[in-house]
TORLO-231415 format. One line per 4 residues: number of its first residue (from 1); their letters; for each residue x, y, z of N, C-alpha, C. Coordinates in pm, 1 decimal. Atoms other than C-alpha are relative to their C-alpha. Example, Ala and Ser with C-alpha at 12.3 -4.5 7.8 and 13.67 -1.06 7.14 Angstrom:
<recs>
1) AS) 89.0 -119.0 0.0 1230.0 -450.0 780.0 90.0 120.0 0.0 | -82.0 -119.0 -6.0 1367.0 -106.0 714.0 -77.0 109.0 73.0
</recs>
This chain:
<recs>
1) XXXX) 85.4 -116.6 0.0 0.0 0.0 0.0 90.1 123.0 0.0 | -80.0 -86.9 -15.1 117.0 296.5 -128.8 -44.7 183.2 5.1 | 55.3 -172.6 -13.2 43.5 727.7 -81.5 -39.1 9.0 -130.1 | 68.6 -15.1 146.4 -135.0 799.9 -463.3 76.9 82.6 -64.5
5) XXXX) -30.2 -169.2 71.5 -31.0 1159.3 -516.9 -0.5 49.5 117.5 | -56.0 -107.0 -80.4 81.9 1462.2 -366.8 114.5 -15.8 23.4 | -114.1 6.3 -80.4 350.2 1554.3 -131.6 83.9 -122.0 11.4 | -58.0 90.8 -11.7 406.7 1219.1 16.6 -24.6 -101.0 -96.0
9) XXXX) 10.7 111.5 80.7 348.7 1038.1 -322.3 137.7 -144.2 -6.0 | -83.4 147.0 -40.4 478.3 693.0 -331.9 52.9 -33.2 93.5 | -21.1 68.5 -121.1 579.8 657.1 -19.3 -63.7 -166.4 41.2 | 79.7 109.7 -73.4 482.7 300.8 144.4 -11.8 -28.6 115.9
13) XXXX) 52.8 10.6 -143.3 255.5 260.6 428.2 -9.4 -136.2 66.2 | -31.5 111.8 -38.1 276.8 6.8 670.1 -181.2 -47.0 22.0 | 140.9 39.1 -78.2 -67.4 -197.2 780.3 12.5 -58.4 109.9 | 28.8 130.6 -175.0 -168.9 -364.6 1090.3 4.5 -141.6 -62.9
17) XXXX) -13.3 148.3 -7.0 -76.6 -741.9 1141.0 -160.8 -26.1 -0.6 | 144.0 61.5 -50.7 -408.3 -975.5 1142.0 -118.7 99.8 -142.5 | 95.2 -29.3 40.8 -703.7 -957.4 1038.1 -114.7 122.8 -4.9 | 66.3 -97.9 18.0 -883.7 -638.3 1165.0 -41.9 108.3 -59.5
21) XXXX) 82.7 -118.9 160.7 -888.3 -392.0 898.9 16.9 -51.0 -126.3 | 16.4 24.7 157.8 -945.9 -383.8 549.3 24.8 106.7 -66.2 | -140.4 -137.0 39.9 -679.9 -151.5 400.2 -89.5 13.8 -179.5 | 72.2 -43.3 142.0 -871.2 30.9 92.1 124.0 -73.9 -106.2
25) XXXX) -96.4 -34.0 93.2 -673.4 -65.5 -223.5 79.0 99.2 -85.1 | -51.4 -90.1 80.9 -477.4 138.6 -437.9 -90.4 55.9 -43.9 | 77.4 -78.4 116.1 -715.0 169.0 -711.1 -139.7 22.6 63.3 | 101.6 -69.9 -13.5 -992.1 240.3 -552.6 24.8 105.7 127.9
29) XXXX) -17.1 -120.5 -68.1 -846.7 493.0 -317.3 54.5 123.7 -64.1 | -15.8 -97.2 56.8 -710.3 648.8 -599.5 -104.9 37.7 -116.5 | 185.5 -11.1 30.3 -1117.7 672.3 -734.4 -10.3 62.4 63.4 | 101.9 -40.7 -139.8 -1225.4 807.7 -404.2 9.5 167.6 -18.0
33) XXXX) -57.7 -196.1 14.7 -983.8 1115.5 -399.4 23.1 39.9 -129.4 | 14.4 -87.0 120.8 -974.1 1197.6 -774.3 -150.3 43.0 25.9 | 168.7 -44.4 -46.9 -1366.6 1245.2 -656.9 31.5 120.8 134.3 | -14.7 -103.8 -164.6 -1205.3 1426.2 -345.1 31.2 127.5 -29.7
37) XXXX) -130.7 -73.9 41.7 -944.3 1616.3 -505.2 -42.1 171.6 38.7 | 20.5 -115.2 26.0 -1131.1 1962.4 -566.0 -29.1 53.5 139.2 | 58.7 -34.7 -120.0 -1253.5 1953.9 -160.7 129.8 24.1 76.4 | -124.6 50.1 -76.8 -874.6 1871.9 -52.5 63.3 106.8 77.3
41) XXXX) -108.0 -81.0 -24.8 -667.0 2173.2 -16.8 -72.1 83.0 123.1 | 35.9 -65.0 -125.0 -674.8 2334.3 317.7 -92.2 -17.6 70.1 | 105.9 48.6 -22.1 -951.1 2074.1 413.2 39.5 -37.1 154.7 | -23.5 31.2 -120.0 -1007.7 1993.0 798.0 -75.8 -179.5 -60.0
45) XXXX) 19.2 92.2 42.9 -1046.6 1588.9 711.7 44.4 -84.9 149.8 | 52.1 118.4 -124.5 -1195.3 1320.9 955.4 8.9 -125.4 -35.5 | 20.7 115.8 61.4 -1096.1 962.0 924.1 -61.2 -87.3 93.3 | 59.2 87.8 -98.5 -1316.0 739.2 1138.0 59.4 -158.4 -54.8
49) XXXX) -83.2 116.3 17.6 -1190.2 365.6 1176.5 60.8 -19.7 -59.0 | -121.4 -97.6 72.8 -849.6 488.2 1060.1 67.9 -149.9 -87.5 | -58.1 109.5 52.6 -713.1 131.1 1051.9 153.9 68.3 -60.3 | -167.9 -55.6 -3.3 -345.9 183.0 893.1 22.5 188.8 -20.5
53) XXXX) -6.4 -206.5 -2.7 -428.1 613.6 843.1 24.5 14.7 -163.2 | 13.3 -39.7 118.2 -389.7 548.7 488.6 -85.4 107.6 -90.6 | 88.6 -124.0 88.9 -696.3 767.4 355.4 41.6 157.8 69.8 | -49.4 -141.2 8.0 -615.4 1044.7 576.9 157.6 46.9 -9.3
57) XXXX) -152.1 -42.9 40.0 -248.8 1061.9 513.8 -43.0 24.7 -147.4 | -2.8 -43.3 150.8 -324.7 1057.7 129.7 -63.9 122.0 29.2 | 61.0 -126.3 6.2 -585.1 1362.4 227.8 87.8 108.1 74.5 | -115.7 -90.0 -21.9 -245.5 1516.8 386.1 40.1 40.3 -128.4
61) XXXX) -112.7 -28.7 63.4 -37.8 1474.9 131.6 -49.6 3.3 -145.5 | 97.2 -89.2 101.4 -313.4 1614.5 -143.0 -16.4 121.4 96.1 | 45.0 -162.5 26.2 -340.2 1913.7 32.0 -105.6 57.1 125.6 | 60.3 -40.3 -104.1 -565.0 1897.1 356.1 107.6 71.3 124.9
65) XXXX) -69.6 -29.9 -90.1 -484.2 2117.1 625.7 61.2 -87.1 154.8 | 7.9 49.3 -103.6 -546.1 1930.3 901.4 -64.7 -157.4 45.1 | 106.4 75.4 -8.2 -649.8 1553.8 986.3 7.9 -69.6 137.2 | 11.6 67.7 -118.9 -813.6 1366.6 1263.1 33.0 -136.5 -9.8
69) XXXX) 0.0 190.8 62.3 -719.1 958.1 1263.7 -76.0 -35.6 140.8 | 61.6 68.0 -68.1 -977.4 771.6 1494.8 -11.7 -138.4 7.2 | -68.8 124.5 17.2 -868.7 468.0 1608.9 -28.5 -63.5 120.0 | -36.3 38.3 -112.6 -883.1 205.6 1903.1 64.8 -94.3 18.7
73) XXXX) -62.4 111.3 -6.1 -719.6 -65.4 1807.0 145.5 9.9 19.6 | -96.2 -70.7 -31.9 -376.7 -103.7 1925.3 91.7 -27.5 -136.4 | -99.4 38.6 172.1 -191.8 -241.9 1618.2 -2.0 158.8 -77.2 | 39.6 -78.2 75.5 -359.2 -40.7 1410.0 91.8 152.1 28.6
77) XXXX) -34.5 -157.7 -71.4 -296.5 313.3 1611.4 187.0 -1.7 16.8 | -142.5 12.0 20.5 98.8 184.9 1603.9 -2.7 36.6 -71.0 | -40.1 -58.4 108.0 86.0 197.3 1245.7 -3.4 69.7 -57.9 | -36.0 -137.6 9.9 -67.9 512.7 1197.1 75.2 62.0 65.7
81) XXXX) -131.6 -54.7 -70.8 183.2 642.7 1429.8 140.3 6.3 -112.7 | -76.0 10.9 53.2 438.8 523.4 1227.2 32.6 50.5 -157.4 | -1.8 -13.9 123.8 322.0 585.2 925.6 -29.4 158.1 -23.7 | 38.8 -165.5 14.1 262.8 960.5 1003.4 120.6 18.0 57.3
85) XXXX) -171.1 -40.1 1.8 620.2 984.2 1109.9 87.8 -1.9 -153.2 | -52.1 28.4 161.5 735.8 814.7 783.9 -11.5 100.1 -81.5 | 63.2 -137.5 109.9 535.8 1096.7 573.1 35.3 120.0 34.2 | -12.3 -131.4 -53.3 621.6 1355.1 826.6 -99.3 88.4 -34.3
89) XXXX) 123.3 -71.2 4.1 259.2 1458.2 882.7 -14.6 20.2 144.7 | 58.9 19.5 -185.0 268.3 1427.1 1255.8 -6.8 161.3 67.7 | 46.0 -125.6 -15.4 222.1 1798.3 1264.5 -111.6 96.0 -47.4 | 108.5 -54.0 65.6 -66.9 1832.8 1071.9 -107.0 -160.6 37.3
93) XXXX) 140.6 120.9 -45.8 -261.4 1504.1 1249.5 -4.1 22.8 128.6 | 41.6 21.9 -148.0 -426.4 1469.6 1562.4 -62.3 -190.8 35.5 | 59.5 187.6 -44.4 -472.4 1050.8 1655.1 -74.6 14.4 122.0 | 34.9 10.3 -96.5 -734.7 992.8 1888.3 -14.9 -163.7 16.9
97) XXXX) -37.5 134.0 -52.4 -700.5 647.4 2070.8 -101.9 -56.0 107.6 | 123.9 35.4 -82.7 -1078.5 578.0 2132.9 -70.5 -52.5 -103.9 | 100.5 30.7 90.6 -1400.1 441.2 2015.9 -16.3 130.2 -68.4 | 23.1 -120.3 95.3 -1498.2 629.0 1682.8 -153.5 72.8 37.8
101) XXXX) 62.6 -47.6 -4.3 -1836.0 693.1 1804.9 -3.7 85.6 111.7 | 30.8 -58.3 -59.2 -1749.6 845.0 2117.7 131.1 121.9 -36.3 | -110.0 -75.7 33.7 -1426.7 1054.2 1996.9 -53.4 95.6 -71.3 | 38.1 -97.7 124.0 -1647.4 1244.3 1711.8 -16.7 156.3 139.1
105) XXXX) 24.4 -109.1 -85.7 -1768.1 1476.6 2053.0 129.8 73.8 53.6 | -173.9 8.7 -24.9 -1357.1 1511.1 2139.9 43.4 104.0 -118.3 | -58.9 -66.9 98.1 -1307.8 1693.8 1818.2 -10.0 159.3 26.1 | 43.4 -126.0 28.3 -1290.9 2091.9 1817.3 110.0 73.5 -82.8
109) XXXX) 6.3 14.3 95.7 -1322.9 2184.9 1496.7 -121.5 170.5 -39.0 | 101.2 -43.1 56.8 -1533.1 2508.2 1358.4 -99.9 -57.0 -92.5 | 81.8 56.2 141.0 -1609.1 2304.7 1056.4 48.6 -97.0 -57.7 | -78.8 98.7 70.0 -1512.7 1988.3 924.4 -51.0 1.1 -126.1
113) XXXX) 20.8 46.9 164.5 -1499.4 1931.1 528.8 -43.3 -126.0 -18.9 | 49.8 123.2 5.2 -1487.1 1586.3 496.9 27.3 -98.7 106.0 | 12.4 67.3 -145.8 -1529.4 1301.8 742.4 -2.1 -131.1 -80.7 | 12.7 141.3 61.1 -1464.2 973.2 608.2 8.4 -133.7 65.0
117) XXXX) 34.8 118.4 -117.4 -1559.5 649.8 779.6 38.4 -184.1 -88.4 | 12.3 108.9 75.0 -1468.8 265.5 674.8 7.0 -107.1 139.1 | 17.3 90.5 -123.4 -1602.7 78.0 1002.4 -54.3 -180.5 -10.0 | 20.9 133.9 43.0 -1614.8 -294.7 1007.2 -139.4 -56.5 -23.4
121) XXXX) 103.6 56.6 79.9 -1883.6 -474.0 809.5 -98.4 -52.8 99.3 | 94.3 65.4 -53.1 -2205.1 -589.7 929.8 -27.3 30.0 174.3 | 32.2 -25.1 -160.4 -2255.7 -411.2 1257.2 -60.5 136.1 0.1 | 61.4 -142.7 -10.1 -2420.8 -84.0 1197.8 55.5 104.4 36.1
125) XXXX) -98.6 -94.2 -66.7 -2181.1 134.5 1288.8 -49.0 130.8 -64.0 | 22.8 -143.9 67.0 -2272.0 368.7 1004.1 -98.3 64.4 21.9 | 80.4 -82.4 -103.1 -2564.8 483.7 1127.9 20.6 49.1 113.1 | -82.6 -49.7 -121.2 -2448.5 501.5 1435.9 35.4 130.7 0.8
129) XXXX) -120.6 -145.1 29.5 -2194.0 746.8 1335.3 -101.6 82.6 -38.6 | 102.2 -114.0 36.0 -2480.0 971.7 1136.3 -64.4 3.8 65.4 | 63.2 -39.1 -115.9 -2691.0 965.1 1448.2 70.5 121.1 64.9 | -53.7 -48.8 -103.6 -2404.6 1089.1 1658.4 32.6 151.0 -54.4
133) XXXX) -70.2 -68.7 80.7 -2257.2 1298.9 1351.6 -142.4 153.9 -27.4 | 74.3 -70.3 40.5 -2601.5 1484.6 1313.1 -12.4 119.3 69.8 | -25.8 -102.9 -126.3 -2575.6 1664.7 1654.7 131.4 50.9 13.5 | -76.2 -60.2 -1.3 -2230.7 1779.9 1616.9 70.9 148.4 -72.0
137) XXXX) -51.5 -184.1 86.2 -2130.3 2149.9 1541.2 68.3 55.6 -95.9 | -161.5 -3.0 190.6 -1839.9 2095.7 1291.6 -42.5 -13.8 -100.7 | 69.3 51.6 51.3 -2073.6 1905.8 1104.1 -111.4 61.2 -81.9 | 49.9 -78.7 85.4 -2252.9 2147.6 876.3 -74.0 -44.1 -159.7
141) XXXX) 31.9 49.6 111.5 -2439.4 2154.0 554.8 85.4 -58.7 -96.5 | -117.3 31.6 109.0 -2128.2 2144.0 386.0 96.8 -113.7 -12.7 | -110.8 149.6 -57.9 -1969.2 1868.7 587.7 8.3 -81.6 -116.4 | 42.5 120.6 74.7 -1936.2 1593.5 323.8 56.2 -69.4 79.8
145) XXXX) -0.2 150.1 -32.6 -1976.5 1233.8 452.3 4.1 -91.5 -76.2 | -30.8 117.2 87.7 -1782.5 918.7 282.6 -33.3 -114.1 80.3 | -5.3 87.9 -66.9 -1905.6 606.1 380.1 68.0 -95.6 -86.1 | -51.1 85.2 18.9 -1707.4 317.5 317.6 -48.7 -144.9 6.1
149) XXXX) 56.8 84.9 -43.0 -1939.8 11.2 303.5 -3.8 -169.5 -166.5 | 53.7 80.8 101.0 -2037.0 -359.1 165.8 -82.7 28.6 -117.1 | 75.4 -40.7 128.5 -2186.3 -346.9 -178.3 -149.1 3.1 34.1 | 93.1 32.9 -50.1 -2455.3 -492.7 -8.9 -92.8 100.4 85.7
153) XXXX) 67.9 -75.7 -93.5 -2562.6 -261.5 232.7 -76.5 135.3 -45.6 | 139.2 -102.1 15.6 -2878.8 -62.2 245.6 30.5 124.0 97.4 | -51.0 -86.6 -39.6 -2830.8 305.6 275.0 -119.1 91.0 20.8 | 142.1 -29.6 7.5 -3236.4 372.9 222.7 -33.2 126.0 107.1
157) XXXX) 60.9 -63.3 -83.2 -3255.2 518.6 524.1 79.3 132.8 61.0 | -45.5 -107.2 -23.4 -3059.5 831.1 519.8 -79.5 114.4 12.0 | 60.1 -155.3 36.2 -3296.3 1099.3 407.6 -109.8 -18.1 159.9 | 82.7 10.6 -119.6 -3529.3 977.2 751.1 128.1 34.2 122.3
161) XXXX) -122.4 14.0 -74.8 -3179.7 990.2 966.5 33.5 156.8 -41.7 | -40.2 -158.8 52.9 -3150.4 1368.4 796.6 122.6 2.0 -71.9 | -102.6 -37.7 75.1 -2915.2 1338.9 527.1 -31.9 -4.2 -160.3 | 63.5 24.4 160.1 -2953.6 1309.1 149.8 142.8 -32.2 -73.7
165) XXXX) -83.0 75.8 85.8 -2749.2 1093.7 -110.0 53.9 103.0 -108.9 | 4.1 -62.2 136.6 -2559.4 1301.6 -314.6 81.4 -62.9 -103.0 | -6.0 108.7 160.5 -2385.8 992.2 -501.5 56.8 -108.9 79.2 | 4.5 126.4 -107.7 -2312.8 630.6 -433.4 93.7 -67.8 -158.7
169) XXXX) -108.3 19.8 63.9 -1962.1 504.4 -623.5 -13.6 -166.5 2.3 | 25.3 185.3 11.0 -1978.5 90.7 -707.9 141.9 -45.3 2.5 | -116.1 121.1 53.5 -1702.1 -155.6 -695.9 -51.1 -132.2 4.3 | 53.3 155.4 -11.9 -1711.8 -521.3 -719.4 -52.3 -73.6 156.9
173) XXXX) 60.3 47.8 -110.3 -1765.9 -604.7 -328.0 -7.9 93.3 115.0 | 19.0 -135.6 -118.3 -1782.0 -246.8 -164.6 -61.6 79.5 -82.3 | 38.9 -130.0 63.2 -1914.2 85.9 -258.6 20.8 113.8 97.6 | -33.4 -150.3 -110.3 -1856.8 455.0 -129.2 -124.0 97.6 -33.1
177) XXXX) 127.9 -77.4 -12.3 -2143.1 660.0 -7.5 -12.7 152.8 19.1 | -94.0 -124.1 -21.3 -2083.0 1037.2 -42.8 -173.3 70.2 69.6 | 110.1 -87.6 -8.1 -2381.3 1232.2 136.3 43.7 125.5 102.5 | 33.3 -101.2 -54.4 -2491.0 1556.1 378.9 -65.1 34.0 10.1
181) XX) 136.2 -22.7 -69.3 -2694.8 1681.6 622.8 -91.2 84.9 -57.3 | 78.6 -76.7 72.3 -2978.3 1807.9 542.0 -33.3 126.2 -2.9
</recs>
């Protein structure tokens, strides 16, 4: 796994041992942010279940000002550590070393840009998060929200949850869910 573009292009990031995350690939992380690209520069960028910090290091090293990595696992939170030394971003991240749903209240933030989430499969988390995410102040019309989910999964119920779809990206066994509040 390697940085796409920018600053720290090509660099290589390390992942967590085991099984617990599911490290985006190349090519479809370099999909996500050519979709990102125009939001990037001087963006305050939220990565919920950071897993190795890969997406928000690439949204460093395109051009965000500032990012959060939300994390609890310990592996994991090593290797973003490490891997934000490697890039020499560790002055433009903040790691928090908690659950992602209770850390979003932890943030202060006037305004977050984007907030991007890829929480493990089949547990609801993502709602979750847009419950918690709806009441928070940073969190604005403008916020955009990436979800990171099974192909599978039903997203129906956003516009009742207060948000609205403003596009929904396919791959072969995931898809990315781009919306905002209403």
């Amino acid at each position: 796994m390697r940085v796409i573009a920018g600053s720290a292009r090509s660099l290589r990031l390390k992942t967590p041992q085991g099984t617990d995350t599911r490290p985006t690939t190349d090519r479809i992380k370099e999909t996500l942010f050519n979709m990102l690209q125009p939001r990037l520069p001087g963006a305050v960028f939220i990565d919920l279940f950071s897993g190795s910090g890969a997406i928000g290091i690439e949204a460093l090293s395109r051009g965000a000002k500032h990012a959060y990595f939300v994390e609890n696992n310990r592996n994991a939170l090593a290797c973003i550590t490490e891997n934000l030394q490697f890039t020499r971003f560790t002055d433009r991240a903040t790691v928090l070393k908690q659950d992602a749903l209770s850390a979003l209240s932890g943030i202060r933030e006037k305004e977050a840009d984007i907030i991007f989430m890829d929480p493990p499969y089949g547990h609801d988390y993502e709602r979750q998060a847009l419950q918690v995410l709806k009441n928070i102040p940073y969190v604005t019309e403008r916020t955009l929200i990436v979800i990171e989910a099974a192909a599978d999964n039903d997203f129906s119920y956003l516009e009742e949850t207060g948000y609205r779809l403003m596009k929904e990206k396919r791959y072969k066994t995931n898809k990315h869910i781009f919306c905002q509040k209403i």
